[in-house]
C-alpha positions in Angstrom: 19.4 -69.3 0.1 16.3 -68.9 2.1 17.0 -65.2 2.2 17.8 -64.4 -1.4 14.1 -66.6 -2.0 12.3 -63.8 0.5 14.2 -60.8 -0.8 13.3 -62.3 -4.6 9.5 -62.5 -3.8 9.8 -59.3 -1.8 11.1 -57.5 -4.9 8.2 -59.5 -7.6 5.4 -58.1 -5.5 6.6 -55.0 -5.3 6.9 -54.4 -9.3 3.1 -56.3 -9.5 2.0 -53.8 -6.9 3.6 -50.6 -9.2 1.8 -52.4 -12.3 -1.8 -52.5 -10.9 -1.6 -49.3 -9.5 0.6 -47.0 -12.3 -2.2 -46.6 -14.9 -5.9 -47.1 -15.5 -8.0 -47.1 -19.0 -9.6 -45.0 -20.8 -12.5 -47.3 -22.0 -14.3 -45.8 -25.0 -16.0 -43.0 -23.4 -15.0 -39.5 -24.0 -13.3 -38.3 -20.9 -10.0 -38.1 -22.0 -8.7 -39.3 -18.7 -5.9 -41.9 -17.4 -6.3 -42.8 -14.0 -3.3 -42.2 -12.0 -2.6 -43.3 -8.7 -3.3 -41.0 -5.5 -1.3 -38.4 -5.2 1.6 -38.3 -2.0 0.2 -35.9 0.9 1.4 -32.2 0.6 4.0 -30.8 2.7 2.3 -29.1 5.6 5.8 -27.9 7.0 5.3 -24.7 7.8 8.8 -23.4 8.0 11.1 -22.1 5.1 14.4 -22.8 4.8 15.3 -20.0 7.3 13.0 -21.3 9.8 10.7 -18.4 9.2 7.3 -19.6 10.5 4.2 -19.8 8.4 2.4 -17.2 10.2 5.6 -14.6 10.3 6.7 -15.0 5.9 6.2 -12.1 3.7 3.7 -12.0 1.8 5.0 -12.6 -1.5 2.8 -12.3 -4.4 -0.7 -11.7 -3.8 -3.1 -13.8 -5.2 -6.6 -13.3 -5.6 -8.9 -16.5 -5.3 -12.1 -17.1 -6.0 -14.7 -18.1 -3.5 -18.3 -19.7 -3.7 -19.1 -18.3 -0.3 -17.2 -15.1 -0.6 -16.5 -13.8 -4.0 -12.6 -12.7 -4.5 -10.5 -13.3 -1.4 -6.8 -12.5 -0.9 -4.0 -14.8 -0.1 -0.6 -14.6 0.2 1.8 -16.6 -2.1 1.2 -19.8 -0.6 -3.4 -20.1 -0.9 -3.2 -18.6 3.0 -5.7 -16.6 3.7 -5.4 -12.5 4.7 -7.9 -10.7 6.9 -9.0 -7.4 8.4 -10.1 -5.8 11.4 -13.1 -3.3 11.7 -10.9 -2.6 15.1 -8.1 -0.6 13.0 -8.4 2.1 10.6 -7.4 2.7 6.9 -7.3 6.5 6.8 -4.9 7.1 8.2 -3.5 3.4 8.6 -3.6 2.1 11.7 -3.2 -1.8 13.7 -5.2 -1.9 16.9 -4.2 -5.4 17.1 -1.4 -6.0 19.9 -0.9 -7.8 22.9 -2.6 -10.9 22.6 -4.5 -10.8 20.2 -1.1 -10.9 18.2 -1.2 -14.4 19.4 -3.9 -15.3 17.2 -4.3 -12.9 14.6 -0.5 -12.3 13.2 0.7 -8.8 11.4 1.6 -9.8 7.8 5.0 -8.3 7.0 5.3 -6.0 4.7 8.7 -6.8 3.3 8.7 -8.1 -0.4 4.6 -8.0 -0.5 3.6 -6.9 -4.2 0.2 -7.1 -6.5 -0.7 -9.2 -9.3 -3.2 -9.5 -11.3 -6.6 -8.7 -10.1 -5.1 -6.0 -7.2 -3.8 -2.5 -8.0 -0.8 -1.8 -7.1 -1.5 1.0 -5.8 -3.5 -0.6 -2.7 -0.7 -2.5 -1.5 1.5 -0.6 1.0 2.5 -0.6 4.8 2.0 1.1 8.0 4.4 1.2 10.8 3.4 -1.2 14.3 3.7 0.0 17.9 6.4 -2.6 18.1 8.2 -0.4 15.3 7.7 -3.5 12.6 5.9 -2.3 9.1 2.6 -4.0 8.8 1.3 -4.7 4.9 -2.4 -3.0 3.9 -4.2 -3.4 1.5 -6.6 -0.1 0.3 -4.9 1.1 3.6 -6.2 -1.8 5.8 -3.4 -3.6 8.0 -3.5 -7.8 6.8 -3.2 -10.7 9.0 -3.3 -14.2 9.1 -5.6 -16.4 11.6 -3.9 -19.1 13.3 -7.0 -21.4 13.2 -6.9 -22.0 9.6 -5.3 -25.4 8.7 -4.8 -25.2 5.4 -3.9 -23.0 2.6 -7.7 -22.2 1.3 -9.3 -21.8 4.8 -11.3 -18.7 5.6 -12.4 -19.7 9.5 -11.6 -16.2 10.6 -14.2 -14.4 8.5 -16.5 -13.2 10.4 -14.6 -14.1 13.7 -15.8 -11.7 16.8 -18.2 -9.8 14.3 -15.0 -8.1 13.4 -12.8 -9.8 11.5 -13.0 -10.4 7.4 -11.4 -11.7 5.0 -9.9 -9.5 2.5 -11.4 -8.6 -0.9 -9.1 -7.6 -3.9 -9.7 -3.9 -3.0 -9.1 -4.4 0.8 -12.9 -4.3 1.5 -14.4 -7.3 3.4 -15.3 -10.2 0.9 -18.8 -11.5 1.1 -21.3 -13.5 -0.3 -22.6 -10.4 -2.3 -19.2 -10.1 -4.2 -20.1 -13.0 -5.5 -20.1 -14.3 -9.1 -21.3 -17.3 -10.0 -19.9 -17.0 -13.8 -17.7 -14.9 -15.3 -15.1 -14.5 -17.8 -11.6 -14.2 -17.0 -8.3 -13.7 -18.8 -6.3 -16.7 -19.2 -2.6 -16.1 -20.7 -3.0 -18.7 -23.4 -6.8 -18.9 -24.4 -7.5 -15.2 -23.7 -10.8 -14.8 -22.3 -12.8 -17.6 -21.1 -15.4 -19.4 -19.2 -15.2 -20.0 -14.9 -17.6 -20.7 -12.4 -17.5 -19.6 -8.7 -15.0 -21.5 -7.8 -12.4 -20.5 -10.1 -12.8 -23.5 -12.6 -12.5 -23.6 -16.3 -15.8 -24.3 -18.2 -15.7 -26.5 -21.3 -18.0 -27.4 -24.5 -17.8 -30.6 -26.1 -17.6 -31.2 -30.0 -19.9 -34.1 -29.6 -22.6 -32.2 -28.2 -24.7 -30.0 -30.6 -26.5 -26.5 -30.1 -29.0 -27.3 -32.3 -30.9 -29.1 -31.4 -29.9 -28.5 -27.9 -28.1 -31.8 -26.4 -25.3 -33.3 -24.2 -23.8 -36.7 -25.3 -21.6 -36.7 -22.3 -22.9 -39.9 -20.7 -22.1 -42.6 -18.5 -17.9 -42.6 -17.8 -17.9 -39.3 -19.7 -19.3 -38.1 -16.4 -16.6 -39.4 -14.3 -14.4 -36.8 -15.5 -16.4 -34.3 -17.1 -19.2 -32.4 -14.6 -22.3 -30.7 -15.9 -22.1 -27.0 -14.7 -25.4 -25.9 -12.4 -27.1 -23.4 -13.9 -26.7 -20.3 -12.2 -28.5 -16.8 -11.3 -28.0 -13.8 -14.3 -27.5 -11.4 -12.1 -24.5 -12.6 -10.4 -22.7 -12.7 -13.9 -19.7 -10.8 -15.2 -18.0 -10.3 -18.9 -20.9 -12.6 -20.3 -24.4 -11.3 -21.6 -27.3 -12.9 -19.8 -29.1 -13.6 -22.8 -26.5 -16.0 -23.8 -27.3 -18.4 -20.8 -29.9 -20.9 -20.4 -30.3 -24.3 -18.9 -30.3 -28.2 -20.5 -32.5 -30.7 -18.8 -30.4 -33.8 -18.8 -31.9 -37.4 -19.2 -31.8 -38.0 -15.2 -34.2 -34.7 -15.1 -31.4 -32.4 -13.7 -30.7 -28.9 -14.8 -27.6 -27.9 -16.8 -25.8 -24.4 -18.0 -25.8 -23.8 -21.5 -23.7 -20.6 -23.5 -25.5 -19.8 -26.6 -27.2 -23.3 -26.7 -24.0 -25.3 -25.8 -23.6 -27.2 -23.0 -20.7 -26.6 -20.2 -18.7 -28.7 -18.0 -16.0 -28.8 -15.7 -13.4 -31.5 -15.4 -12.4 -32.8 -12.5 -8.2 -33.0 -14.0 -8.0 -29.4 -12.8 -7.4 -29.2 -9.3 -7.2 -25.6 -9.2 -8.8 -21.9 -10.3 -7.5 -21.3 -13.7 -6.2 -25.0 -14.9 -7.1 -25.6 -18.5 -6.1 -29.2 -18.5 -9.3 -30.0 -20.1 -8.1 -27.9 -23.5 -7.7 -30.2 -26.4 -8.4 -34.1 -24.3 -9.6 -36.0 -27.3 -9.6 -33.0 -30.0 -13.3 -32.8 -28.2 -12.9 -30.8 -25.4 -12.5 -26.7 -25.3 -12.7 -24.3 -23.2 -15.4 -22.0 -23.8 -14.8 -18.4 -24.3 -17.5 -15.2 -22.9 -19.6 -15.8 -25.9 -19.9 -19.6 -26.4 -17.0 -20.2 -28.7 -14.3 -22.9 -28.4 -11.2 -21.4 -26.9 -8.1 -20.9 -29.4 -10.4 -21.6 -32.5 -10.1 -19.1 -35.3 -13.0 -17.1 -34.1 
């Protein structure tokens, strides 16, 4: 009897436990958010089901991602970063990278490597190893991955030695030049709109107005919803300068505005190109190149 009391408390705190922690509110703000609980911690198994190690997989897709620190930066399918050597040659192909230094920078196989969008396929090929393996290039450059980064995402080898980069979209070296701290880019549902440096969506709010200029995101609204910094017109692309100028916020701190509206990013996307902010509330939009709400009649 005294067990079937313990199990029976056991099981009630359990269920109290999933209540206080399965949902949250969303007050009266505008944020458009429910609180969830944390997420579970990714899978950092390197190994797929054939036991093929991280460092050794194909390729895959390529993906290009965008970088505050160094413009567009290839990856494989996975977010793993892909370098280059100044050590090897493009034309003709050529890896210089054997022995051990195989131990830390690893050939990326060539086998079932393709482009997507943002790389030409025609930049994408192979170039046969001392070892007889084919190497992937891209723009003729052999690709590796270094075995110091962590994470999908990392970029630790860039700049490794003085020699090693990581690779841009048209297998030059990325770096800070490259780049952009706004631009438009082609989403498959909204067609062209706003992102940042970092890849995420930028977003107006109906409750703000262009005219006269002014935010009415405030207090919780900012929990979710993150004034964009203003940024530098020259390091635009698809938008016209002109367009851009900057809010000063009640705290005194500067925000981007698109022909006189206001931009944010929400913290619900958790990666370069989410839209999850489209429609929360009927209030929030994306914003498209010239300052429009995404997927309104325009």
């Amino acid at each position: 009897m005294r067990k079937q009391r313990r199990v029976a408390l056991v099981g009630t705190a359990l269920v109290v436990a999933m209540f206080a922690t399965g949902c949250g509110s969303n007050g009266d703000d505008y944020s458009g958010q429910k609180l969830k609980p944390a997420g579970q911690a990714a899978d950092n198994d390197d190994t797929g089901s054939s036991g093929t190690s991280r460092a050794n997989a194909p390729a895959k897709s390529l993906q290009v991602k965008p970088s505050a620190k160094l413009g567009d930066v290839v990856t494989d399918s996975k977010g793993w970063t892909l370098y280059r050597s100044d050590d090897d040659t493009a034309s003709p192909s050529q890896s210089n990278c054997n022995g051990n230094c195989e131990d830390t920078w690893t050939a990326v196989p060539a086998k079932d490597a393709k482009a997507t969008a943002g790389i030409a396929e025609d930049q994408v090929g192979k170039v046969k190893r001392a070892d007889g393996s084919y190497q992937l290039t891209l723009g003729g450059w052999p690709a590796y991955r270094y075995a110091k980064d962590k994470k999908p995402g990392d970029t630790e080898g860039h700049g490794a030695g003085g020699t090693w980069n990581a690779l841009a979209p048209d297998g030059g070296k990325a770096s800070a030049r490259n780049v952009k701290q706004l631009k438009a880019v082609k989403n498959p549902e909204l067609g062209e709109i706003l992102a940042d440096a970092e890849g995420r969506t930028l977003y107006r709010f109906d409750k703000d107005s262009a005219w006269p200029m002014k935010s009415n995101c405030k207090g919780d609204c900012l929990k979710m919803w993150v004034p964009a910094k203003p940024v530098d017109k020259t390091k635009v692309s698809g938008v016209n300068p002109k367009l851009l100028t900057t809010y000063e916020r009640a705290d005194g701190t500067k925000q981007l505005t698109i022909d006189c509206w206001p931009l944010y990013w929400y913290k619900g996307d958790k990666k370069a190109g989410d839209i999850n902010g489209q429609g929360k509330m009927g209030l929030w939009h994306a914003a498209t190149e010239d300052g429009k709400r995404a997927g309104a009649s325009r």
